[in-house]
C-alpha positions as CSV (number, residue, x, y, z in Angstrom):
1,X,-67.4,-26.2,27.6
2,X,-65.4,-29.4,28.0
3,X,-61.5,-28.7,28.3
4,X,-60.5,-31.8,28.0
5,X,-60.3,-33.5,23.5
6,X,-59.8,-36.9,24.6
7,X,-63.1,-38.2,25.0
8,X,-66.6,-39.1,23.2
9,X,-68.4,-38.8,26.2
10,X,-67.8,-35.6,27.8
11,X,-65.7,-37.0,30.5
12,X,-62.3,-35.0,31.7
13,X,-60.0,-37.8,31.2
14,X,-58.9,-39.6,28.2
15,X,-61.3,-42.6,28.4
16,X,-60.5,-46.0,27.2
17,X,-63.8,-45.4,25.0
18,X,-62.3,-42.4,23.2
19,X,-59.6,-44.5,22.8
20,X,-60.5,-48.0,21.5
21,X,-62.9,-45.7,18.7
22,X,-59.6,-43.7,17.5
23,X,-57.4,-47.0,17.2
24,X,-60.2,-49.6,15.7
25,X,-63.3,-47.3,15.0
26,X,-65.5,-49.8,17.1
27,X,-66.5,-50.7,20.4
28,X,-64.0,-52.9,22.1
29,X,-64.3,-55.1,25.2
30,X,-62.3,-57.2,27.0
31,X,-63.0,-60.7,28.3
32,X,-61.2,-62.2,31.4
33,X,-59.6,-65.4,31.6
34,X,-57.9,-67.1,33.6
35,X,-55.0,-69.1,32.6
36,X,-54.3,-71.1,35.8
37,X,-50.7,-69.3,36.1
38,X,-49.2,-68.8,40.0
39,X,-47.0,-66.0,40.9
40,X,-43.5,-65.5,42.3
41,X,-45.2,-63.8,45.8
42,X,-47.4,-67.2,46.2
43,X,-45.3,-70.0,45.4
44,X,-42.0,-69.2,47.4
45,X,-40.1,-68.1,45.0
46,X,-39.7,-64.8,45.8
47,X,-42.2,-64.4,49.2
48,X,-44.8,-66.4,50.6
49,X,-48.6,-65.8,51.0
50,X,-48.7,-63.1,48.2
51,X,-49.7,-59.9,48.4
52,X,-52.0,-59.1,51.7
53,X,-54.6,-57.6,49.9
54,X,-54.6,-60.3,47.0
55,X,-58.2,-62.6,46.9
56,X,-57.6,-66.3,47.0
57,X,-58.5,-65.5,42.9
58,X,-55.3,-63.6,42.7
59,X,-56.7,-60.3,42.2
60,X,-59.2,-62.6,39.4
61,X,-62.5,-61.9,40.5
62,X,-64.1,-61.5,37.3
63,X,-61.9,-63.7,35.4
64,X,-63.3,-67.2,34.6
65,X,-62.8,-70.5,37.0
66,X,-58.9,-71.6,36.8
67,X,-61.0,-75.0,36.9
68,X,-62.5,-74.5,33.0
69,X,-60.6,-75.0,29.6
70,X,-60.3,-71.3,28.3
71,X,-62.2,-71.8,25.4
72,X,-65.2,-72.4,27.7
73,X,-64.3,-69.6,29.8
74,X,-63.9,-67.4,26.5
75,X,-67.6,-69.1,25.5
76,X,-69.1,-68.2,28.5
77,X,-67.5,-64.2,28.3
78,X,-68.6,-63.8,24.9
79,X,-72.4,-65.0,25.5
80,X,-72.5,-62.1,28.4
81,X,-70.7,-59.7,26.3
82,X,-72.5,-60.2,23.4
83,X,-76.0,-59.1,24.7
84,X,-74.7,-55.6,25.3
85,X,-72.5,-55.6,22.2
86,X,-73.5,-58.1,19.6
87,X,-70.9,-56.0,17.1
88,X,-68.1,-55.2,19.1
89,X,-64.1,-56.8,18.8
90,X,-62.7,-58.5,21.2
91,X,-59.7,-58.4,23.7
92,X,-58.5,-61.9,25.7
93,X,-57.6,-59.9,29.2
94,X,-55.4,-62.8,31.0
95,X,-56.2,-61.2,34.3
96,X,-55.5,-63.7,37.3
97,X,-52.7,-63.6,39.1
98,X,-48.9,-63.7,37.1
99,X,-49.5,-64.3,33.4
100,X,-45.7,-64.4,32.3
101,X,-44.7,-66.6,35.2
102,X,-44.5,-69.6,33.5
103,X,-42.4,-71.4,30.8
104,X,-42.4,-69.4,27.3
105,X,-44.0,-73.0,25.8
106,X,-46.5,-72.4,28.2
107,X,-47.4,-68.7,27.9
108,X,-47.8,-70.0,23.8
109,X,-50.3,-72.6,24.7
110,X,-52.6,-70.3,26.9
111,X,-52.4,-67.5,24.4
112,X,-51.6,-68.6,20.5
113,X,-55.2,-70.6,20.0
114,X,-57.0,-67.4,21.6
115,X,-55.5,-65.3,19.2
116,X,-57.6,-67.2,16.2
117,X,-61.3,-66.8,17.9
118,X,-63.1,-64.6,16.0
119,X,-63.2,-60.8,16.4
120,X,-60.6,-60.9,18.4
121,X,-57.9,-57.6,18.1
122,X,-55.6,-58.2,20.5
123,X,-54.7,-59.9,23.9
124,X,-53.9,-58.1,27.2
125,X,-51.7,-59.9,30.0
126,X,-51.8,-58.8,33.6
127,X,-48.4,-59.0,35.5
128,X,-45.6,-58.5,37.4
129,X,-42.4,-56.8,36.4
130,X,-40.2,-59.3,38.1
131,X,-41.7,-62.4,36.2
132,X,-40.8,-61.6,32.4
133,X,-37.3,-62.8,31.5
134,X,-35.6,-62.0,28.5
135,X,-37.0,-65.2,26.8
136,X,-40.6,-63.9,27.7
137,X,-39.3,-60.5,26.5
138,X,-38.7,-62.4,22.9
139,X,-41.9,-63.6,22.8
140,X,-44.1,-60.5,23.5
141,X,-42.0,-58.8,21.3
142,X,-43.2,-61.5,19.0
143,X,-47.3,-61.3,19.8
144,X,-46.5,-57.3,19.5
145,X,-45.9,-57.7,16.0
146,X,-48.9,-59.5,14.9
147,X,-51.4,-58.5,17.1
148,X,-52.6,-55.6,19.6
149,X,-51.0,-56.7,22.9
150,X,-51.0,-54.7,26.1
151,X,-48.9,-55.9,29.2
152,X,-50.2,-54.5,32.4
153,X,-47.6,-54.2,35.1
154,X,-48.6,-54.0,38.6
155,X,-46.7,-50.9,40.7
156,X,-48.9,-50.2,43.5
157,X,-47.4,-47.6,45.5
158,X,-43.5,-46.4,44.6
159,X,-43.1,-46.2,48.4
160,X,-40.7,-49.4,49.5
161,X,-42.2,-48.7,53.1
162,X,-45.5,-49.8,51.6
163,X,-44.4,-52.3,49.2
164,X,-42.6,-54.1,52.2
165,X,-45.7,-53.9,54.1
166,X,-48.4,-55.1,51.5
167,X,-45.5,-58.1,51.1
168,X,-44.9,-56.7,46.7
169,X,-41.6,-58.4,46.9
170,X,-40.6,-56.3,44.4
171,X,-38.8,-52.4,44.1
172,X,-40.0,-49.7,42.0
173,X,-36.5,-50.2,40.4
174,X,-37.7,-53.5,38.7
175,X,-40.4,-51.7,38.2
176,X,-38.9,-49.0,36.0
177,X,-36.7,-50.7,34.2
178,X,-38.8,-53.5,33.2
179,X,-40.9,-50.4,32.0
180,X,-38.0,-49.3,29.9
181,X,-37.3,-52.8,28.3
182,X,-41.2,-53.6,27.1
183,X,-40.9,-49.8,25.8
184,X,-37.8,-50.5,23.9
185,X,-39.4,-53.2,21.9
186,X,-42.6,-50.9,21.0
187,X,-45.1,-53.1,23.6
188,X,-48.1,-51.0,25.1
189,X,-47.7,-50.8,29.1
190,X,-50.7,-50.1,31.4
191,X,-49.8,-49.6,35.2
192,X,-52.1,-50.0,38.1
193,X,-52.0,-48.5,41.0
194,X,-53.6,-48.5,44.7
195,X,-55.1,-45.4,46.5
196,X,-55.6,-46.3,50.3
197,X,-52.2,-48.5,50.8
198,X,-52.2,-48.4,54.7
199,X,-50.5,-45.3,56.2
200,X,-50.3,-43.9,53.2
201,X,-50.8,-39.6,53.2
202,X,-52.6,-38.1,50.1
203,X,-49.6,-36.6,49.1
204,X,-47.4,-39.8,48.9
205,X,-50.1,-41.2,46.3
206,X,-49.7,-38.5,44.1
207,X,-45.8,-38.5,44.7
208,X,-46.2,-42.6,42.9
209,X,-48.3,-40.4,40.1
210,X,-45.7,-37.9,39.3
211,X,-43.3,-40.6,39.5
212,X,-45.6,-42.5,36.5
213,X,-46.0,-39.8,34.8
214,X,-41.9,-39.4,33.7
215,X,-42.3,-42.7,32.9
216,X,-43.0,-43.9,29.0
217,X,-46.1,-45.6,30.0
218,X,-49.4,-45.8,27.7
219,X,-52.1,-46.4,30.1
220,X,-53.3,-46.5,34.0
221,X,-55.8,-48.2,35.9
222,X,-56.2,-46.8,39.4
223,X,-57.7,-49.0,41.9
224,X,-59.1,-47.7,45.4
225,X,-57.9,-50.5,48.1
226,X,-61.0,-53.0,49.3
227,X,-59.9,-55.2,52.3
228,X,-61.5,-58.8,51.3
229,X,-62.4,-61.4,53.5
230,X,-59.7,-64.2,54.0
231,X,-56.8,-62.4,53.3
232,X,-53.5,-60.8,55.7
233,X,-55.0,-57.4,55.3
234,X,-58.3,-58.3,56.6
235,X,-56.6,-59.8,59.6
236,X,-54.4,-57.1,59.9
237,X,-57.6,-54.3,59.8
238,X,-59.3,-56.5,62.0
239,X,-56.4,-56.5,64.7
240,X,-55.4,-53.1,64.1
241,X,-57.9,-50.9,61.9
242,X,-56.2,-48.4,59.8
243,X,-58.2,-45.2,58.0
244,X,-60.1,-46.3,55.1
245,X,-60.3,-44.0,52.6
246,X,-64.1,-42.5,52.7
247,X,-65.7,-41.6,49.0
248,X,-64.9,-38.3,49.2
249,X,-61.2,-38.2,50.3
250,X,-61.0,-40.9,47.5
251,X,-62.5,-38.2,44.8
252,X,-60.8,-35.6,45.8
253,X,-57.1,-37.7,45.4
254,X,-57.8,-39.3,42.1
255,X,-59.1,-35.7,40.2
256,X,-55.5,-34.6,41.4
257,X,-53.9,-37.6,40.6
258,X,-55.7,-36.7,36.4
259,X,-54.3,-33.5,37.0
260,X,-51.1,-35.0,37.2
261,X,-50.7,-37.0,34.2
262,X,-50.2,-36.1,30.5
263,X,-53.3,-36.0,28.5
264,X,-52.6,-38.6,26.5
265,X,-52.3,-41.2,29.1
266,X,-55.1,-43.8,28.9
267,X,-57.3,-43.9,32.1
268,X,-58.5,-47.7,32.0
269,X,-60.3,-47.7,35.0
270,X,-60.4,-45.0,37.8
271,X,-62.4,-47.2,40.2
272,X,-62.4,-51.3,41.5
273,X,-65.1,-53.6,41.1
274,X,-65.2,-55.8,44.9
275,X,-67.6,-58.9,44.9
276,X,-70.3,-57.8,47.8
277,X,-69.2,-61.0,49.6
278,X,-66.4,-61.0,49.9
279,X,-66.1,-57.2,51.0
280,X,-65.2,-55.8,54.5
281,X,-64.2,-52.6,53.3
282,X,-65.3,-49.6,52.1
283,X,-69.0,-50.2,51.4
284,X,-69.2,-47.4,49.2
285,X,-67.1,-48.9,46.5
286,X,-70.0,-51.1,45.5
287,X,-71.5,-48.4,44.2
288,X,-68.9,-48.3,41.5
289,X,-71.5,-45.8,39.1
290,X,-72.1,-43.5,41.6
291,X,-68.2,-43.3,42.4
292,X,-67.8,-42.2,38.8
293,X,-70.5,-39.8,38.3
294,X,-69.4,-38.0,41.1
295,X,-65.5,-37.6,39.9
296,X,-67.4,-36.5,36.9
297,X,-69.9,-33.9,39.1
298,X,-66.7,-32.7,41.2
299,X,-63.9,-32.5,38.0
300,X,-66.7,-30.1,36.2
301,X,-67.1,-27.7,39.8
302,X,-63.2,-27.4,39.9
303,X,-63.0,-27.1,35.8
304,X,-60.4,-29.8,36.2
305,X,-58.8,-31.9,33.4
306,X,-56.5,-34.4,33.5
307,X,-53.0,-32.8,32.8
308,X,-54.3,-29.2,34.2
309,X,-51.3,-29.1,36.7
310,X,-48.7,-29.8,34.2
């Protein structure tokens, strides 16, 4: 018998699934757009180059071409989307790169006409938690009230060792408190995270989970790191390999990373999605299905659950 309520699907974690049929009783997917936006890491601003591991797409990959109008982009999501689920509702995932770093007039030009497409619920903007001012703050506060809006917040790692190393440019400080100010105005935060930050243990991974999980924080999407082609960190794994997390070792943190976080925490992905060719490393993540059914196969041996620990 399944421990674990949050879930159609007999997974042991509170799947986005579970959750998207609780709050609209339908299937919900996302499409990715990008809005042509540039971050503080690229542009000089606050570093240069980005982060190491970042694709020239700015972590996009799956996003449309910064080179088409959204609405074509949008066209050209829903057409794909549609053939799996000709009913479902729709959320506008601005996914590439920094989706607040840019004027508020902006932001309301890239986002306000995407909120009238049809079917759409809501609008989901991927960013960083030292490119919202107060004026930004305003505005989301704004969307929040009209529509469904989650605001993604990249963390990483809560190690400053690491975030100085993979270039963040930003503390888990900002981090926290920008937490704190979305929260105080009601907005939905989603974190993401990294497993496999160079010279990071096991247990300094789970250390930036327990560190999440004090945090008011509504969802997660854990990534495992993929070195890409053309980047510092391929450079850097080229002149100086570090350990690569294997499948297993990557299994084994991420069931004790569930473990560590409250139950009602939405898991919004627990894997990464790496185009073939542009991957060095690990091989094994292209085999994103198999990487799932086995954190199913091995949460069922232990009788784990996410939350078991706390």
């Amino acid at each position: 018998m399944n421990p674990f309520l949050y879930t159609l699907d007999n997974k042991r974690y509170h799947t986005l699934n579970y959750f998207y049929h609780q709050t609209f009783d339908s299937k919900v997917f996302k499409i990715s757009l990008n809005g042509g936006f540039s971050c503080p890491n690229l542009d000089g601003t606050k570093g240069y180059g980005g982060c190491i591991y970042c694709s020239k797409s700015g972590s996009g990959d799956f996003a449309g071409k910064e080179q088409d109008d959204i609405s074509l982009q949008w066209q050209q999501g829903l057409e794909m989307m549609h053939k799996k689920w000709p009913d479902g509702k729709l959320i506008a995932y601005f996914q590439a790169r920094t989706n607040t770093y840019a004027p508020v007039e902006t932001l309301k030009e890239k986002f306000e006409p995407v909120l009238k497409y049809p079917n759409v619920i809501g609008l989901a903007i991927a960013t960083r938690p030292d490119a919202i001012t107060e004026e930004c703050l305003d505005y989301l506060d704004d969307l929040n009230k009209r529509t469904y809006l989650i605001v993604e917040l990249g963390l990483q790692t809560i190690h400053e060792k690491t975030g100085k190393l993979i270039n963040r440019c930003h503390t888990t400080k900002e981090f926290d408190d920008m937490v704190k100010k979305l929260r105080a105005r009601n907005i939905c935060v989603v974190v993401h995270i990294i497993n496999g930050l160079p010279y990071e243990t096991k247990e300094m991974m789970l250390e930036t989970v327990k560190h999440i999980n004090q945090l008011d924080i509504q969802g997660i999407k854990i990534h495992m790191l993929h070195i890409i082609k053309d980047t510092p960190l391929a450079t850097m794994y080229q002149k100086q390999p570090f350990h690569v997390l294997t499948k297993e070792e990557y299994i084994d943190i991420v069931i004790d990373q569930l473990e560590l976080l409250r139950p009602e925490i939405v898991i919004h992905r627990i894997t990464g999605d790496p185009v073939k060719e542009d991957l060095v490393a690990p091989t094994w993540l292209l085999k994103k299905f198999c990487v799932l059914n086995d954190i199913d196969k091995e949460m069922v041996k232990r009788n784990s659950y996410q939350g078991k620990r706390l």
